[in-house]
KOLMAR-44158 format. One line per field, with one value per residue (C-alpha): residue number from 1; residue in one letter; x, z, y. Coordinates in pm, 1 decimal, always signed. Layout:
BEGIN
pos NUM/...
code A/...
c1 X/...
c3 Z/...
c2 Y/...
***
This chain:
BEGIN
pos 1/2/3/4/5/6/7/8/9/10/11/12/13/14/15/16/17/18/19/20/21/22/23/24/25/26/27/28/29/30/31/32/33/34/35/36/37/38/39/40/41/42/43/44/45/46/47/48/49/50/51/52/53/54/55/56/57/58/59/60/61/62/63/64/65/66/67/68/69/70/71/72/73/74/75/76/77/78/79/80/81/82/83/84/85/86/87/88/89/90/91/92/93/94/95/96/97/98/99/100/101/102/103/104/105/106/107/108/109/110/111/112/113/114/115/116/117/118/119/120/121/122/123/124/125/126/127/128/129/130/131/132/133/134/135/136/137/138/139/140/141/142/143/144/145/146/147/148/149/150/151/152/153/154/155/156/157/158/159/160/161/162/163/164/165/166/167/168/169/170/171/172/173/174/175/176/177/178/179/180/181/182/183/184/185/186/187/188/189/190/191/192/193/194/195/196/197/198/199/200/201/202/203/204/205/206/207/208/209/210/211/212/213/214/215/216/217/218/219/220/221/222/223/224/225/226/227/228/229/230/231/232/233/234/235/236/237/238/239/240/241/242/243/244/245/246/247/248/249/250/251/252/253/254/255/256/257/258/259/260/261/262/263/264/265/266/267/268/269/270/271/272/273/274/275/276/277/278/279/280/281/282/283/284/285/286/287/288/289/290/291/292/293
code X/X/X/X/X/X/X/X/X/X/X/X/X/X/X/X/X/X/X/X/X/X/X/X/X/X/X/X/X/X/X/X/X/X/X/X/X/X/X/X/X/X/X/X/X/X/X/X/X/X/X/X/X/X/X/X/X/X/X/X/X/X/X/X/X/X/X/X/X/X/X/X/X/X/X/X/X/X/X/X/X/X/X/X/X/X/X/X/X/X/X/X/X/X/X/X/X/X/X/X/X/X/X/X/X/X/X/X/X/X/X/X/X/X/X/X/X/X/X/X/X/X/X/X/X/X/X/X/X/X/X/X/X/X/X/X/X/X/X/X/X/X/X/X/X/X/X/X/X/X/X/X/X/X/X/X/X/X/X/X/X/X/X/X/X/X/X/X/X/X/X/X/X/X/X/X/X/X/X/X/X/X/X/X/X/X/X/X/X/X/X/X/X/X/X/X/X/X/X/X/X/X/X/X/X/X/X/X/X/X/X/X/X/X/X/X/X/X/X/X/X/X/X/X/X/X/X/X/X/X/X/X/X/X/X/X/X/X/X/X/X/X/X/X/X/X/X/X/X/X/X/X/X/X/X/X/X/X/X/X/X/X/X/X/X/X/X/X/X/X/X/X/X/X/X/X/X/X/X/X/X/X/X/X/X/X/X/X/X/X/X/X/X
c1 -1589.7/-1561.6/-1686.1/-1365.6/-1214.0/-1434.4/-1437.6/-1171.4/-1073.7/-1165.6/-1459.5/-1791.8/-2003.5/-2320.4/-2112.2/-2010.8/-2388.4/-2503.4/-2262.0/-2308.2/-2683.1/-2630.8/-2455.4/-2654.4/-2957.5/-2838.2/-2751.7/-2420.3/-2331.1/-2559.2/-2538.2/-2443.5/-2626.9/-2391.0/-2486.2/-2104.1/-1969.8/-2070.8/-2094.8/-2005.2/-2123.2/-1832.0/-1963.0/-2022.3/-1642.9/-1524.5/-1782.2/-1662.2/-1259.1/-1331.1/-1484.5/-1222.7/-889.8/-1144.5/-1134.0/-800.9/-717.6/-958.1/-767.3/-465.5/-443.7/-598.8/-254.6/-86.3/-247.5/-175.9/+214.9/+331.4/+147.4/+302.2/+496.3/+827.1/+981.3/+1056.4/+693.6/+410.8/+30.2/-162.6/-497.1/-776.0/-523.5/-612.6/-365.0/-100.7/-43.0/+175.4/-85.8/-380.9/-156.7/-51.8/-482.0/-521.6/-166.9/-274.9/-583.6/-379.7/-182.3/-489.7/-576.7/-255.7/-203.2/-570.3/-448.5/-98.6/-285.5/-583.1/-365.3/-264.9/+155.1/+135.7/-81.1/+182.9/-6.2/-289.2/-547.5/-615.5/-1013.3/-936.7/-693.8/-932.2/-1145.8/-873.6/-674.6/-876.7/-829.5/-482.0/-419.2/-635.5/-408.5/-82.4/-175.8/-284.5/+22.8/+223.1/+30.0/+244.8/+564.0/+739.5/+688.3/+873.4/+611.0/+652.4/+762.6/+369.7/+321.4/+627.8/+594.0/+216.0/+300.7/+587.5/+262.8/+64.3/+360.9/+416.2/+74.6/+54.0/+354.4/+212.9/-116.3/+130.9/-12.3/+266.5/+74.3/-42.8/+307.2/+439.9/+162.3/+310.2/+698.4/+755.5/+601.8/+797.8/+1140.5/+1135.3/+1096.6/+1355.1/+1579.3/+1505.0/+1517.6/+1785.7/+1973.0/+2021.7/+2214.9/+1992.6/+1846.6/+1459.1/+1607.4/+1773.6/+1441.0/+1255.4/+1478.3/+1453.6/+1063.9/+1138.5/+1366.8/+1120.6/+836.0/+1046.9/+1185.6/+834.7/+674.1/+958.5/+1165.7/+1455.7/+1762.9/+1633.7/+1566.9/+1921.7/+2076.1/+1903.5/+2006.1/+2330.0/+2381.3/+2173.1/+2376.1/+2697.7/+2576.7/+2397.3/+2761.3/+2915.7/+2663.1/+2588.2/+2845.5/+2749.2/+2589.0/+2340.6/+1968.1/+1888.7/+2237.4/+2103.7/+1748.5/+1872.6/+2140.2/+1800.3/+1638.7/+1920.0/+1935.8/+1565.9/+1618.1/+1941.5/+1754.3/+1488.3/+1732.5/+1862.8/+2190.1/+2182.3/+2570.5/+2569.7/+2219.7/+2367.8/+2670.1/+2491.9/+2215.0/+2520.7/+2661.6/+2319.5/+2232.6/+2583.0/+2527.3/+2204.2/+2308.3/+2569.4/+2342.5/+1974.1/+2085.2/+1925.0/+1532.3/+1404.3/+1208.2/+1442.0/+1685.4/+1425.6/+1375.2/+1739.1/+1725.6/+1473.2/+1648.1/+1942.7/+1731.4/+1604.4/+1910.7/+2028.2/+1723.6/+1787.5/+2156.2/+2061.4/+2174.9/+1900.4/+2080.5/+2206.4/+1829.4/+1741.7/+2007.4
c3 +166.1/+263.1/+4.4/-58.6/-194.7/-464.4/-584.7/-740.6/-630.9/-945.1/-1019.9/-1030.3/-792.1/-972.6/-1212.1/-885.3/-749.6/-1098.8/-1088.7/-755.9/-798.4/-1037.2/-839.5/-580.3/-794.7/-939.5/-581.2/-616.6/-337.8/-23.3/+152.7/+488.3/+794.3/+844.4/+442.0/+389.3/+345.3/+127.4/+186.7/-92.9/+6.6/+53.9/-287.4/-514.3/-468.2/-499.3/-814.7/-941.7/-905.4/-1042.4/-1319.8/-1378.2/-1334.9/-1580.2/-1849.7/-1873.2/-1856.7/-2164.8/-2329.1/-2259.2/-2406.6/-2772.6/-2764.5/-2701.8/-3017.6/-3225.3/-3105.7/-3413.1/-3611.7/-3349.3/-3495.0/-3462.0/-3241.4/-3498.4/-3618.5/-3581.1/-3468.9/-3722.9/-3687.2/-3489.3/-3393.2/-3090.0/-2791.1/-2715.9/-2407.1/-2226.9/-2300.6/-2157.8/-1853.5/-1784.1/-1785.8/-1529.3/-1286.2/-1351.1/-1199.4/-900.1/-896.6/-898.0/-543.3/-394.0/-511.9/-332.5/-39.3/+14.7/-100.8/+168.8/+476.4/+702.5/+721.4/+1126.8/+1192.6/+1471.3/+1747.5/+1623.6/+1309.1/+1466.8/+1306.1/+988.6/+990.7/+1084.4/+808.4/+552.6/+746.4/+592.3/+231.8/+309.0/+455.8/+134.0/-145.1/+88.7/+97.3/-315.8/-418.1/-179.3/-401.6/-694.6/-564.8/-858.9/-824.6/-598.6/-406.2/-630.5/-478.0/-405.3/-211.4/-34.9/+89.4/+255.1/+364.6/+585.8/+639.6/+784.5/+985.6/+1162.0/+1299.4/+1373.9/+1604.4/+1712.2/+1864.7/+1981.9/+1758.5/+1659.2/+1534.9/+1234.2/+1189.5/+1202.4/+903.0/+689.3/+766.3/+725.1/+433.3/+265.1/+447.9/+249.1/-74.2/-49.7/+77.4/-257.4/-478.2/-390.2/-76.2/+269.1/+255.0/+37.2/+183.3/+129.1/+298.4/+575.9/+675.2/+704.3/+975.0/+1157.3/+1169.9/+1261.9/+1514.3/+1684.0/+1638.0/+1829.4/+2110.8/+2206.8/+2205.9/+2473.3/+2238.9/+2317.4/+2270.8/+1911.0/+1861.1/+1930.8/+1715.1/+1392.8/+1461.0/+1530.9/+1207.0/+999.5/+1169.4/+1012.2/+674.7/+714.3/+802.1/+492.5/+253.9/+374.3/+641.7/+985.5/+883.3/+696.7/+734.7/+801.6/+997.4/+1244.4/+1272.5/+1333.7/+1611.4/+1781.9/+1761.7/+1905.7/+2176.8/+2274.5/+2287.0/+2499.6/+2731.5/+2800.8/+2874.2/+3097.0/+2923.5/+3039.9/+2986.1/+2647.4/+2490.2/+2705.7/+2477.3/+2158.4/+2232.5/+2312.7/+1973.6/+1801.3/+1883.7/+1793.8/+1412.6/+1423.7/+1459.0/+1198.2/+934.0/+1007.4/+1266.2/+1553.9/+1481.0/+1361.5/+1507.8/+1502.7/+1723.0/+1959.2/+2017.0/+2026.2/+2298.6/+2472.9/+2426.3/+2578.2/+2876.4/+2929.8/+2909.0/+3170.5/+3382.6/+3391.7/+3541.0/+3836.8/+3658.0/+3703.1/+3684.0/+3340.6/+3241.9/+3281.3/+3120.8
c2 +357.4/+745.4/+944.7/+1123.6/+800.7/+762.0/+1113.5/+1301.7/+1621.4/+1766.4/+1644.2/+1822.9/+1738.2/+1666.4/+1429.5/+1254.6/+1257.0/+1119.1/+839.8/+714.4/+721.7/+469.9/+241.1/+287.9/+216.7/-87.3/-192.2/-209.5/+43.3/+155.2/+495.9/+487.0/+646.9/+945.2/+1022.3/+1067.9/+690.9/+393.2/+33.0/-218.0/-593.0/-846.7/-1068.8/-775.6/-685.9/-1035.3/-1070.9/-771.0/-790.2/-1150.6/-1044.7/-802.9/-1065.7/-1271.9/-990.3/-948.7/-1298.7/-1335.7/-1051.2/-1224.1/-1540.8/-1348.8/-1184.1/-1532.8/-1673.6/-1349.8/-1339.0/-1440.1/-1197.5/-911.7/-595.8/-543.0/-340.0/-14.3/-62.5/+159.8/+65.6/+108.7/+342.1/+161.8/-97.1/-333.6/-230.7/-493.5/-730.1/-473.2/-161.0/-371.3/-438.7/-51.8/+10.8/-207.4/-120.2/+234.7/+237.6/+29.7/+314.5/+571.4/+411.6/+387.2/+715.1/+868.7/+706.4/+819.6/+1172.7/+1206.3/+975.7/+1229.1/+1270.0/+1340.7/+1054.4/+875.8/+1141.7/+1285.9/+1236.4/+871.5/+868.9/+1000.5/+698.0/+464.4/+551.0/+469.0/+259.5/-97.8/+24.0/+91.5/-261.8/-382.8/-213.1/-341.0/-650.1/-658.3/-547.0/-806.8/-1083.0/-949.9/-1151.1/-1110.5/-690.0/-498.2/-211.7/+158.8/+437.3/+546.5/+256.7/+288.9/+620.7/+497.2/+183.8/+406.7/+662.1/+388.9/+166.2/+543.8/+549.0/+225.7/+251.4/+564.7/+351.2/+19.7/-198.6/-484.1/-747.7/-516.0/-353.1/-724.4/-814.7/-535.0/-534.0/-938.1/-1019.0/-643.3/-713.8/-1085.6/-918.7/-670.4/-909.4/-1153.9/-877.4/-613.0/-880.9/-826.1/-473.2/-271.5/+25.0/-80.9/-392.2/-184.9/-6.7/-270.9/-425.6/-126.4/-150.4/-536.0/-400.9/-158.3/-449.1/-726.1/-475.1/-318.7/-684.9/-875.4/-949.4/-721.9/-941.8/-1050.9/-699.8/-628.1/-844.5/-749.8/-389.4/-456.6/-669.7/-361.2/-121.6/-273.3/-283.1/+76.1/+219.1/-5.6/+122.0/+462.0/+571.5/+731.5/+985.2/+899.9/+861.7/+526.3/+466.0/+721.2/+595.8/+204.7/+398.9/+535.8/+260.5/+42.5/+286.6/+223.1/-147.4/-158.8/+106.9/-217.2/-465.1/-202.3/-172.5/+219.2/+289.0/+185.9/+369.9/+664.2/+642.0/+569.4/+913.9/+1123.6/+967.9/+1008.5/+1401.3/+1504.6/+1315.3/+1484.4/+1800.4/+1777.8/+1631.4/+1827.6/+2150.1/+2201.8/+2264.7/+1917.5/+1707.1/+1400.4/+1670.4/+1668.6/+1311.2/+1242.1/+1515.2/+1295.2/+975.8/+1119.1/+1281.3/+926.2/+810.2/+1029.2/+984.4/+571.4/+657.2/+850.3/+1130.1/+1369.1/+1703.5/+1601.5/+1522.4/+1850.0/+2030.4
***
């Protein structure tokens, strides 16, 4: 675990240094050789978010049997009151939320080019907090989580790696689809990813056909213009450029930097990729003097 996981911005560093130590004494945590990092063993963490899930459990069911002794709804707690079944529940999903939170915090927002090994030193608690908060099926992922699990697919696109992105963007696109149906936004972005993830691993006519079909609804929902219509035009484009469908992506780039323009201007990054889309485009015709222009 890097050290700047564990400690909060704020905090002094000689309460940080006290606190560790005591872990460390107790050991709970080890230092690692570059002094920086810590190492928790694989049973303490198990014993410990056991013993955790076993506490609240406990504190649980002594709500159930007091349920019919609970206020009503315009009555006040009393002073020194026990806190109810909802309060206990908020503690623990807010210190969830405190690590989703220091992760979407320190992950670096460019990481699709460059910042690859401070990514790979979050990049397993990342996956970890993903994967917790998938176990909740009957919770959709907050907005925290959202924004780094889109952090964290970008990078791993970045470095080609499918079988990951495929880990994340299934088991997400299923739950979006149960709880908001097949032409919800959340839903709608999460094809695109599957898009991308079918088309760069061979799959390029399955690829197609989930595009097209969120590329329908995207233009239903949201019109032509918007966002995520745009980005599932690009990444049609890509796909139709590997099954060598050149006339059409050429028609869909020229399309795409046009509705770029309108919506962004002209000094955005997503300008300049549709510029190199359409270059590409270009370039796959024969049509070199139009690539350069």
């Amino acid at each position: 675990m890097p050290e700047s996981l564990l400690k909060d911005a704020n905090e002094p560093l000689s309460t940080f240094k006290e606190s560790i130590g005591k872990l460390i004494a107790y050991s709970l945590v080890s230092k690692n050789t570059n002094g920086r990092d810590f190492d928790m063993h694989r049973l303490v963490h198990i014993i410990s978010r056991a013993w955790l899930s076993l506490q609240i459990i406990e504190e649980l069911s002594e709500d159930e049997e007091l349920e019919d002794e609970e206020l009503s709804d315009d009555e006040e707690l009393s002073e020194g009151e026990e806190p109810s079944k909802k309060e206990k529940l908020t503690e623990h999903k807010k210190w969830s939320s405190t690590a989703i939170e220091r992760l979407y915090d320190l992950w670096p927002k460019d990481s699709r080019w460059k910042n690859w090994d401070v990514c790979a030193m979050y990049l397993p608690h990342a996956q970890a907090v993903i994967r917790r908060e998938l176990d909740k099926k009957s919770e959709t992922p907050g907005d925290i989580l959202e924004d780094l699990v889109q952090e964290v697919l970008e990078h791993l696109y970045g470095k080609d790696d499918y079988r990951t992105i495929g880990d994340i963007v299934l088991p997400l696109l299923e739950v979006w689809k149960a709880a908001q149906g097949d032409t919800s936004p959340k839903t709608l972005i999460y094809k695109i990813w599957l898009g991308r993830m079918l088309s760069e691993t061979g799959m390029s006519e399955k690829a197609e056909e989930v595009l097209r079909q969120a590329l329908i609804y995207s233009k239903e929902l949201h019109g032509t213009y918007h966002v995520i219509t745009l980005d599932i035009t690009a990444s049609l484009s890509q796909d139709l450029s590997y099954q060598q469908k050149y006339d059409e992506a050429l028609l869909l780039d020229q399309q795409l930097l046009e509705q770029w323009m309108m919506v962004l201007g002209s000094d955005r990054l997503d300008i300049a990729r549709s510029m190199h889309n359409l270059a590409v485009s270009f370039e796959n015709q024969g049509k070199h003097k139009e690539a350069e222009v």
